[in-house]
C-alpha positions in Angstrom: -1.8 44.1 13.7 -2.6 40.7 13.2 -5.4 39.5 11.3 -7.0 36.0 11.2 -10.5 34.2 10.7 -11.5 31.9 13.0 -11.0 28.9 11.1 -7.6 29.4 11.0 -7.2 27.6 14.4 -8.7 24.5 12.5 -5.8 24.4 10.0 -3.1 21.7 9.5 -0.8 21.0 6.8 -0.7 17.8 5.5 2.1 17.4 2.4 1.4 14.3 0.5 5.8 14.0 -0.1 7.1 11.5 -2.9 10.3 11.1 -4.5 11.2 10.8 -8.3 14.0 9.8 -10.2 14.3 12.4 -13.0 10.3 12.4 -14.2 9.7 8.8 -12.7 7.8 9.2 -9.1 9.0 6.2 -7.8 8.4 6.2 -3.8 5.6 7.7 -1.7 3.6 6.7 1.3 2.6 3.2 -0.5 6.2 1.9 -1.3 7.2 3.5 2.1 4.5 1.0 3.6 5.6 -2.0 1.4 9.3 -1.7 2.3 8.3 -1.0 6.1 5.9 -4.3 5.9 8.9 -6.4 4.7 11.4 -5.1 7.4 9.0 -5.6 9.8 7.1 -9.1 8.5 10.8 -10.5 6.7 8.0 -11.4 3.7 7.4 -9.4 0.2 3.9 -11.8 0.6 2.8 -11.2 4.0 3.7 -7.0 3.8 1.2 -7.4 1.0 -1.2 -9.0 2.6 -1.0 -6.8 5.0 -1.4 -3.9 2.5 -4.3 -5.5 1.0 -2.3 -5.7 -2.0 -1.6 -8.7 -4.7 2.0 -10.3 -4.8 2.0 -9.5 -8.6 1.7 -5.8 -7.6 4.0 -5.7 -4.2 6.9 -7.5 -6.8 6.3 -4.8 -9.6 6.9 -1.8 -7.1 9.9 -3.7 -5.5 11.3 -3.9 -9.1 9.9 -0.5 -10.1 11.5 0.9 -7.0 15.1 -1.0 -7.7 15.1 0.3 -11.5 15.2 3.8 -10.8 17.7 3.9 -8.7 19.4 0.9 -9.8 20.3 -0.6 -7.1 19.0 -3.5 -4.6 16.6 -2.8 -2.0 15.3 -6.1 -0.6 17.0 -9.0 -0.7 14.9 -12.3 -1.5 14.8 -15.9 -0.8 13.0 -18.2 -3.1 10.6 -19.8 -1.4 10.6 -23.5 -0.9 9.1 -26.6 1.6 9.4 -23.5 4.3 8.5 -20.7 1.9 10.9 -18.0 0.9 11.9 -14.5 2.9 12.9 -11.5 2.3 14.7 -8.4 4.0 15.9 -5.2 2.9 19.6 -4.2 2.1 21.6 -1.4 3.7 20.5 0.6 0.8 16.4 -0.2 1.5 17.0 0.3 5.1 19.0 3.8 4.2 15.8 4.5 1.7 13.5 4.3 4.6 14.7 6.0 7.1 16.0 9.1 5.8 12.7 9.1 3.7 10.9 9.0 7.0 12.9 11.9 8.5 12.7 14.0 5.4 9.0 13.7 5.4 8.3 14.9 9.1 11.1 17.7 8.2 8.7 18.4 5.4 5.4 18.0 7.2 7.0 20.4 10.1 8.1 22.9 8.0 4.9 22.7 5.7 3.0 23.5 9.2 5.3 26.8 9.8 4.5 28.1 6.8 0.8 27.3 7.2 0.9 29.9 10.0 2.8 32.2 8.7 0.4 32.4 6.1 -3.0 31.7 8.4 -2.1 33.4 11.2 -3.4 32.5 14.4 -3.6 36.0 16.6 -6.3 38.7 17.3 -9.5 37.4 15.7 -11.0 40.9 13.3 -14.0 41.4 11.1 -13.4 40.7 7.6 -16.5 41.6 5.0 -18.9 41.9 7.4 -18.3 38.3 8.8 -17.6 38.4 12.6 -14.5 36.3 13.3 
């Protein structure tokens, strides 16, 4: 038999996913929106504008991003008379998506085992409390 409160139906998993190089968390949801801001905007200053975030900060993660895993992720162009650009490498492209799938294969399976472990079935009493 099947037991579950009623709340259960309100449920939903919601992983916060990051990865980390060794100890060093280096990417989550705000790198993932800085790197998806330059592929999209071909700018390190407008995706952090867009962000809300400072320049100073946007180029730290970039960097912060690059040393721990020691490779290039977005290739920039100093800016000049017509300002500078940017876009990211096969590498930052490969970063993003598979990061992007990973996460909704996370979120997904997070879900499953959020009802596995509150059921939604027959509705019983539980200490009294009419479900």
């Amino acid at each position: 038999m099947e037991k579950g409160y009623r709340f259960n139906r309100l449920l939903r998993a919601n992983p916060r996913v990051r990865l980390y190089a060794g100890d060093d968390r280096f990417f989550g949801p705000g790198t993932r929106e800085l790197l998806s801001g330059i592929r999209r905007t071909g700018s390190v200053q407008q995706a952090c504008t867009d962000m809300g975030l400072s320049y100073s900060k946007g180029r730290h993660m970039i960097r912060h991003m690059e040393s721990a895993l020691q490779t290039t992720l977005v290739d920039r162009t100093r800016g000049g008379a017509g300002g500078g650009s940017a876009k990211l490498t096969p590498a930052g492209d490969y970063l993003l998506d598979q990061f992007a799938a990973y996460e909704a294969c996370v979120k997904r399976f997070a879900q499953h085992q959020l009802s596995q472990f509150f059921p939604v079935g027959r509705e019983t009493e539980h200490e009294g409390e009419t479900v």
